[in-house]
N, CA, C and O atoms as CSV, one atom per row, in Angstrom:
chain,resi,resn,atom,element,x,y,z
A,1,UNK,N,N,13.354,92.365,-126.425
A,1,UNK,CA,C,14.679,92.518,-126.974
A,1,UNK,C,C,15.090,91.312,-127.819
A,1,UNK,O,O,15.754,91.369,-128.854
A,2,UNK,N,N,14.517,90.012,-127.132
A,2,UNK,CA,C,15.333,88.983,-128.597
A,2,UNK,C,C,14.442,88.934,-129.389
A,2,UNK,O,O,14.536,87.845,-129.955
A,3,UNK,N,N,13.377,89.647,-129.877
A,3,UNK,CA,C,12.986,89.797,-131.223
A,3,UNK,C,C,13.502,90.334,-132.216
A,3,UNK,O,O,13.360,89.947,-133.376
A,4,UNK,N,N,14.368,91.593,-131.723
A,4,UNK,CA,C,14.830,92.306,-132.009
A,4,UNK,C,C,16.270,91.430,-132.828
A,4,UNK,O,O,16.624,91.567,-133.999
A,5,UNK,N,N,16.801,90.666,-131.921
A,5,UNK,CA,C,18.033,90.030,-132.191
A,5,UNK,C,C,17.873,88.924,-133.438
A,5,UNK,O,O,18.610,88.578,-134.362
A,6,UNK,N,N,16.442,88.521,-132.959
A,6,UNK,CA,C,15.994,87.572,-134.309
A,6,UNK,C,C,15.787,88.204,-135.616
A,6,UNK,O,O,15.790,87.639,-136.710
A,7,UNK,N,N,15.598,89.503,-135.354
A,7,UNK,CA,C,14.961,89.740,-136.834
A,7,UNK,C,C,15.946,89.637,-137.746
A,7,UNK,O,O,15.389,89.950,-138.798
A,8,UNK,N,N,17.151,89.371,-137.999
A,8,UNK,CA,C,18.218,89.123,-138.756
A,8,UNK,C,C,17.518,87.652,-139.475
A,8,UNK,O,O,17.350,87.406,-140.670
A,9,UNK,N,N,17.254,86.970,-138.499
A,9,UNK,CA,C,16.689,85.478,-139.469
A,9,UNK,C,C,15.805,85.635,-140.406
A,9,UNK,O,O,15.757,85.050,-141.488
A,10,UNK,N,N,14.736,86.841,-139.772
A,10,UNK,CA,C,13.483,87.220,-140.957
A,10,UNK,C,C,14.038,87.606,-142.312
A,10,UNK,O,O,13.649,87.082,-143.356
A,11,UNK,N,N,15.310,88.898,-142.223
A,11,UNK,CA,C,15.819,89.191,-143.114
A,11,UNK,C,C,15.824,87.770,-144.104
A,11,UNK,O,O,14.951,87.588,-144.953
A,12,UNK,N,N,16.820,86.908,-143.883
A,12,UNK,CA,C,17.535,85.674,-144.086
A,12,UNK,C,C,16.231,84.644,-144.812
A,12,UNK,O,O,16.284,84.259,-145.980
A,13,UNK,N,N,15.400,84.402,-144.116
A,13,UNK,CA,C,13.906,83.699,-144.976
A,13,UNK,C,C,13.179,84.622,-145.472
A,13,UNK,O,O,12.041,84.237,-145.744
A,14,UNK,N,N,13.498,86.181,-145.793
A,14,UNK,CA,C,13.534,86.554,-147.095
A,14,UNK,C,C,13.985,86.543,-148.416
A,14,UNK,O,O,13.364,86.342,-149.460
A,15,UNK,N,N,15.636,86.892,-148.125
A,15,UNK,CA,C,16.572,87.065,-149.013
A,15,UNK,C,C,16.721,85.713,-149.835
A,15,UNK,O,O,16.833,85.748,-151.061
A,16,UNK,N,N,16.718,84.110,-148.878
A,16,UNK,CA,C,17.048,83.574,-149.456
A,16,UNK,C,C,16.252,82.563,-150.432
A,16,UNK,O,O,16.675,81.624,-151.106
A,17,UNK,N,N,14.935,83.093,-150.269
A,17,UNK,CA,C,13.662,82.581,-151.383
A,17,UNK,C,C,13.680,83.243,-152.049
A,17,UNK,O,O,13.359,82.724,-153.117
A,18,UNK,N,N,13.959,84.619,-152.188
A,18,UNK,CA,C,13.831,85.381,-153.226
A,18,UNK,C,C,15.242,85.380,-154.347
A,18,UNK,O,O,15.139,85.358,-155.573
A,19,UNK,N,N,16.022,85.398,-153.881
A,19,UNK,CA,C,17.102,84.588,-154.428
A,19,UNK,C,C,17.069,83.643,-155.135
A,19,UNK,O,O,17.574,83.615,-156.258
A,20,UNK,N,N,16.434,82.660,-154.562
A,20,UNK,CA,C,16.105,80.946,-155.509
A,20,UNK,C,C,15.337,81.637,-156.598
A,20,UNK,O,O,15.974,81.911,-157.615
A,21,UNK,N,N,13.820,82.027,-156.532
A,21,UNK,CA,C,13.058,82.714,-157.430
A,21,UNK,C,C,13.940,82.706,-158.898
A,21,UNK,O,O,14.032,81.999,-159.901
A,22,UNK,N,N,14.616,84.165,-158.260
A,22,UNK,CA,C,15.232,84.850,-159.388
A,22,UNK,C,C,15.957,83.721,-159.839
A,22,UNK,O,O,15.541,83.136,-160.839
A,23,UNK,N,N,16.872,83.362,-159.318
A,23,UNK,CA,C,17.981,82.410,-160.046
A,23,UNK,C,C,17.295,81.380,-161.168
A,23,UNK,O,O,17.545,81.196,-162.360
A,24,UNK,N,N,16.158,80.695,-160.107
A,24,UNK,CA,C,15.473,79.714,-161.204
A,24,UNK,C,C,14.241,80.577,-162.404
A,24,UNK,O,O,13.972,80.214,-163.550
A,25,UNK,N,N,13.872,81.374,-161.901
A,25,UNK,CA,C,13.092,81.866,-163.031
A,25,UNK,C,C,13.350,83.311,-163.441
A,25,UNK,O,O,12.383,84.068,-163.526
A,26,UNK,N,N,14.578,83.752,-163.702
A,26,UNK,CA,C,14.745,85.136,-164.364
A,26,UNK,C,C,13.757,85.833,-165.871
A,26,UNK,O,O,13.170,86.914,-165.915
A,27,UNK,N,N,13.833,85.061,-166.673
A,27,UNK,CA,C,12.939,85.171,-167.481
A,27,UNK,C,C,11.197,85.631,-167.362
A,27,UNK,O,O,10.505,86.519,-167.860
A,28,UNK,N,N,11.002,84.659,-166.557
A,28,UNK,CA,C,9.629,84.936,-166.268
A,28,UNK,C,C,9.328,86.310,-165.228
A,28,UNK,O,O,8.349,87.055,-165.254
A,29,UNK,N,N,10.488,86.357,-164.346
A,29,UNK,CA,C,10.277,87.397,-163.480
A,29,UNK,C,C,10.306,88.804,-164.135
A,29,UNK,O,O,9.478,89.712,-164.059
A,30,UNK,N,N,11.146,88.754,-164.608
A,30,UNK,CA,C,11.452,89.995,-165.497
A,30,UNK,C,C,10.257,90.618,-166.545
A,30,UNK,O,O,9.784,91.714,-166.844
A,31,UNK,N,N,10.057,88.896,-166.971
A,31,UNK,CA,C,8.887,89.688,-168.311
A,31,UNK,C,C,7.282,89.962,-167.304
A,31,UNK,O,O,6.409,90.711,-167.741
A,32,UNK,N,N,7.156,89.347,-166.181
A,32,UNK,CA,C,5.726,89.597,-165.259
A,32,UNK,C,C,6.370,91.033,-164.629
A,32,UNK,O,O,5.532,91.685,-164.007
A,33,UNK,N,N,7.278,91.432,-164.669
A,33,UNK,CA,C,7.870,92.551,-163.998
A,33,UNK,C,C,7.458,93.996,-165.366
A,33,UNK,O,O,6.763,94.998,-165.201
A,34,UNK,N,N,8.124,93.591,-166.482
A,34,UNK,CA,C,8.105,94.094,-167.487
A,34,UNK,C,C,6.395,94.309,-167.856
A,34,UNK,O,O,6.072,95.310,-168.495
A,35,UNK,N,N,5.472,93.437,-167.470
A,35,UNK,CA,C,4.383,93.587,-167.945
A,35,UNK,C,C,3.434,94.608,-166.922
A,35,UNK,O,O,2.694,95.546,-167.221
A,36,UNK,N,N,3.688,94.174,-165.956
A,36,UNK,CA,C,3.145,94.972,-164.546
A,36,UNK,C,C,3.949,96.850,-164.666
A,36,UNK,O,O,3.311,97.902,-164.707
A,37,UNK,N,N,5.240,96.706,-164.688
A,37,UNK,CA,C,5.353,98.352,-164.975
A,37,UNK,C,C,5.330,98.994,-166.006
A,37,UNK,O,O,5.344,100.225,-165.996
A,38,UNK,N,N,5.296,98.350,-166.991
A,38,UNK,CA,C,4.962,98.858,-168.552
A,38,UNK,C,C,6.161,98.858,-169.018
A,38,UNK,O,O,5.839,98.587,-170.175
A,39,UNK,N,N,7.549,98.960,-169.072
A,39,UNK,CA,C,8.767,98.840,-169.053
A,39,UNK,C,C,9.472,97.934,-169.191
A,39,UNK,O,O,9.319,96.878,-168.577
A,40,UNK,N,N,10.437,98.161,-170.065
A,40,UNK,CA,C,11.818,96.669,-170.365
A,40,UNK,C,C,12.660,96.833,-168.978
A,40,UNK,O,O,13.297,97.813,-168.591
A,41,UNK,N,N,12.437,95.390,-168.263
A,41,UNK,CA,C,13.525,95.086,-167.267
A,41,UNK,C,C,14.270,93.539,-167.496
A,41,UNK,O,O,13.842,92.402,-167.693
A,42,UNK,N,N,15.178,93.958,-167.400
A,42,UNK,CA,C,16.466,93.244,-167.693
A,42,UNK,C,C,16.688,92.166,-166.995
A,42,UNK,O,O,15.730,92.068,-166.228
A,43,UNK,N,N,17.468,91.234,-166.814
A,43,UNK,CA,C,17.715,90.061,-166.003
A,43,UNK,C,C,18.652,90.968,-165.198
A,43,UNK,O,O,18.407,90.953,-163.992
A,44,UNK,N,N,20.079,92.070,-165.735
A,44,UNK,CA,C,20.605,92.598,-165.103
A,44,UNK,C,C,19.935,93.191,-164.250
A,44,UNK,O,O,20.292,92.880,-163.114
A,45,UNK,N,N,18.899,94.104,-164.296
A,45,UNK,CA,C,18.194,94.996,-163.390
A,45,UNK,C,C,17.635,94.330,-162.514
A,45,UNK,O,O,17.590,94.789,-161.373
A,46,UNK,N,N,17.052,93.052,-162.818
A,46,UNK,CA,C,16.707,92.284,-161.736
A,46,UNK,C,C,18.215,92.129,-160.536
A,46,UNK,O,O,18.093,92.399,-159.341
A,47,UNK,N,N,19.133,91.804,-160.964
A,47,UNK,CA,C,20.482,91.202,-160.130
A,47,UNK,C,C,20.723,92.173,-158.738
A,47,UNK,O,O,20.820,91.908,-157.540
A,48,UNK,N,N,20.777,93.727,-159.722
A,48,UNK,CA,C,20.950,94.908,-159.217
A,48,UNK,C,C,19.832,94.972,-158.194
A,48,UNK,O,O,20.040,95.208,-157.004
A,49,UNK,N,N,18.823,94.786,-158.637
A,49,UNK,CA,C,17.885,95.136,-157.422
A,49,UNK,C,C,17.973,94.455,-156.629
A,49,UNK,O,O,18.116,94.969,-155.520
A,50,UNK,N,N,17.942,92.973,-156.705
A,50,UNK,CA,C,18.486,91.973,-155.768
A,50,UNK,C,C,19.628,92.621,-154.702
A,50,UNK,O,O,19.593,92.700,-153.474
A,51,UNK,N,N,20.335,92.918,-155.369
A,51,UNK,CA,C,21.714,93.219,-154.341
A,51,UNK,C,C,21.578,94.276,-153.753
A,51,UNK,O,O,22.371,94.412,-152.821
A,52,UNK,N,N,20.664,95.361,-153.967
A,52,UNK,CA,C,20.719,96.472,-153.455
A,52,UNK,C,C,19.733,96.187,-152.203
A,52,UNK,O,O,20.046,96.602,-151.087
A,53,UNK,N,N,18.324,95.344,-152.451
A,53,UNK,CA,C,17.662,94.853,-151.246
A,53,UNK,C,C,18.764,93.908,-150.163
A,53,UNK,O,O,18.965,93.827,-148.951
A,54,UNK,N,N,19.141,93.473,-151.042
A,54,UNK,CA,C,20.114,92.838,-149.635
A,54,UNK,C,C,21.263,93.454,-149.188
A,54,UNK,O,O,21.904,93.068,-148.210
A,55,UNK,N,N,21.624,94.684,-150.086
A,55,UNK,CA,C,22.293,95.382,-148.942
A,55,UNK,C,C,21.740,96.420,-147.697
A,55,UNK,O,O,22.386,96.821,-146.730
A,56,UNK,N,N,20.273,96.723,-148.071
A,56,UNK,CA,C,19.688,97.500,-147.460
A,56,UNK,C,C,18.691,96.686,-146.248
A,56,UNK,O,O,18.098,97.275,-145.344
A,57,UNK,N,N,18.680,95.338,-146.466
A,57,UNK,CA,C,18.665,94.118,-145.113
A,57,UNK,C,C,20.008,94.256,-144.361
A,57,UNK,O,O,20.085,94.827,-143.273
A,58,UNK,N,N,20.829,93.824,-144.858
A,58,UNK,CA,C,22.178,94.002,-144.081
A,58,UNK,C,C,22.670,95.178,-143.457
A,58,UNK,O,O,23.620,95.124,-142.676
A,59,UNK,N,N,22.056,96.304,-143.763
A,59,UNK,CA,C,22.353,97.794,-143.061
A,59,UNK,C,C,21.260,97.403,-142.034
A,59,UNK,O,O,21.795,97.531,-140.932
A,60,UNK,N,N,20.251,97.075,-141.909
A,60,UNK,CA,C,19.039,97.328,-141.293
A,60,UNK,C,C,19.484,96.251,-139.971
A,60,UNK,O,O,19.663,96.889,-138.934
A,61,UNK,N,N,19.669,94.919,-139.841
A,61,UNK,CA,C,19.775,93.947,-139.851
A,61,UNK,C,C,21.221,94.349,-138.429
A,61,UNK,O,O,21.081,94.106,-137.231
A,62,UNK,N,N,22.330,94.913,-139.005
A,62,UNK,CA,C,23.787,95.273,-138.835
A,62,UNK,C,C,23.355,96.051,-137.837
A,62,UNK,O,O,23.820,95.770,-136.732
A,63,UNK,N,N,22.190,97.434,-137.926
A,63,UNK,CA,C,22.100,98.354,-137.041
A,63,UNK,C,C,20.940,97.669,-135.991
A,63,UNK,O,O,20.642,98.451,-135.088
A,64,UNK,N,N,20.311,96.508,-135.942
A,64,UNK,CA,C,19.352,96.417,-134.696
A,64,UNK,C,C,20.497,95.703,-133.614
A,64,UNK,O,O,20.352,95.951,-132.417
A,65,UNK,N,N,21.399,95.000,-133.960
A,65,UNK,CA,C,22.507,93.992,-133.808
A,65,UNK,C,C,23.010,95.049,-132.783
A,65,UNK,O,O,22.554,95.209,-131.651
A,66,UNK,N,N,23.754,95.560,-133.209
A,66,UNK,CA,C,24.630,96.709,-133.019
A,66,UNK,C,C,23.672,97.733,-131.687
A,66,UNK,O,O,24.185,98.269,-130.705
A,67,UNK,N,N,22.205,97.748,-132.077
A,67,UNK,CA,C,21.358,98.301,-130.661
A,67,UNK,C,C,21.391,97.290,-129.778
A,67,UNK,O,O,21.759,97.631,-128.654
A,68,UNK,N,N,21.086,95.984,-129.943
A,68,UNK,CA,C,20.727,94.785,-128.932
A,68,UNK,C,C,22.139,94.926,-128.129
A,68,UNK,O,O,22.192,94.718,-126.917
A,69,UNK,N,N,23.418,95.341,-128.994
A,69,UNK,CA,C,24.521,94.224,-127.955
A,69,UNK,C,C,25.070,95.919,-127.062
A,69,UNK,O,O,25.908,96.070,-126.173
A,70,UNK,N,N,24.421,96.685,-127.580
A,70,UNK,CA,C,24.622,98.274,-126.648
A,70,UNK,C,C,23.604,97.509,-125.266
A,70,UNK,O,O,24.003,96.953,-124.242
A,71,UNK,N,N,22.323,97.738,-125.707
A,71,UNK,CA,C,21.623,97.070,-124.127
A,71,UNK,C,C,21.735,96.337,-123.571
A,71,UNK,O,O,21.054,96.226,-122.552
């Protein structure tokens, strides 16, 4: 069970390297992004995706929380 409670931190030394990444190298991410799917991606589209992974940590994250403090 406190793995369970920890995994919020895993989230957290995800989100927040990947975060730095982007912030410091948008350019490059985008155009190795752009080159890998064949497709123009945006610095915006990068942001968006950003935020949408971390809202979909924070749902995930919110609901093990929410099981641990039921048991």
């Amino acid at each position: 069970m406190k793995i369970l409670r920890t995994l919020g931190y895993c989230f957290l030394f995800v989100m927040v390297p990947l975060g730095g990444v982007l912030a410091a190298y948008p350019d490059q991410i985008s155009g190795f992004i752009s080159a890998l799917l064949r497709t123009d991606v945006s610095r915006g589209a990068l942001g968006i995706a950003f935020l949408f992974i971390s809202a979909v940590c924070m749902k995930v994250d919110l609901g093990i929380r929410r099981r641990a403090a039921e048991a």
